[in-house]
PAZARO-916415 format. One record per residue (C-alpha): x, y, z; residue in one letter. Coordinates in steps of 0.001 Angstrom, whole numbers, plus 500000, padded with zeros to 6 digits. Example, Ala and Ser with C-alpha at 12.3 -4.5 7.8 and 13.67 -1.06 7.14 Angstrom:
BEGIN
512300495500507800a;513670498940507140s;
***
This chain:
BEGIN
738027039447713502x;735632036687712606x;736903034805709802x;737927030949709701x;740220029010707961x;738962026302706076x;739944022753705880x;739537019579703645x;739397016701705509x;741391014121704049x;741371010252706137x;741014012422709322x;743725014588708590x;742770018504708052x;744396019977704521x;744519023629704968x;743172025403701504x;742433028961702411x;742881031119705131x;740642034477706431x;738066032715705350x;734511035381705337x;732197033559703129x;731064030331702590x;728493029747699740x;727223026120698984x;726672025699695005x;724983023000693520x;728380020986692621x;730369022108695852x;731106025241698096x;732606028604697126x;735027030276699557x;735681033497699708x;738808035334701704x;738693039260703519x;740887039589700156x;738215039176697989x;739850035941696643x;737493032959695735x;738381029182695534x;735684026745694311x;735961023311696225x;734155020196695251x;732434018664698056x;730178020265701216x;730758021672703925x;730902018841706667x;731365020631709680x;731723023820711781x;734169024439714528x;733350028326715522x;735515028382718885x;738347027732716372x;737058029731713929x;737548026138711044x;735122024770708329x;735982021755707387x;734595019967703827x;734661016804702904x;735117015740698676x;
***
C-alpha cells in the first residue's frame, strides 16, 4: 500500500489527524485529505512537507 498518514506540525511536534491517507488536494483556503475510506477532512493551512520513505505529509496552519 501507498498511503501516508498526515501530520500537523505544531512547535516541531507532529499532531497526527488522519491516517491511510490517498489524496491530498490543496484548496484555495487549505488542503483536503482524503482516506482509502473515502473519508475527507478539510485542514487549514498547506502542505509543508513530504516524507515518502515514511509515507507522512506534514502541514503547517
Amino acid at each position: 500500500m501507498c498511503e501516508a498518514n498526515a501530520y500537523i506540525m505544531e512547535q516541531d511536534k507532529e499532531k497526527l489527524v488522519m491516517e491511510a491517507v490517498d489524496k491530498v488536494e490543496p484548496v484555495e483556503d487549505g488542503v483536503i485529505l482524503v482516506s482509502i475510506f473515502g473519508e475527507q477532512k478539510f485542514i487549514k493551512g498547506y502542505v509543508h512537507s513530504l516524507s515518502l520513505v515514511d509515507h507522512k505529509v506534514y502541514i503547517k496552519t
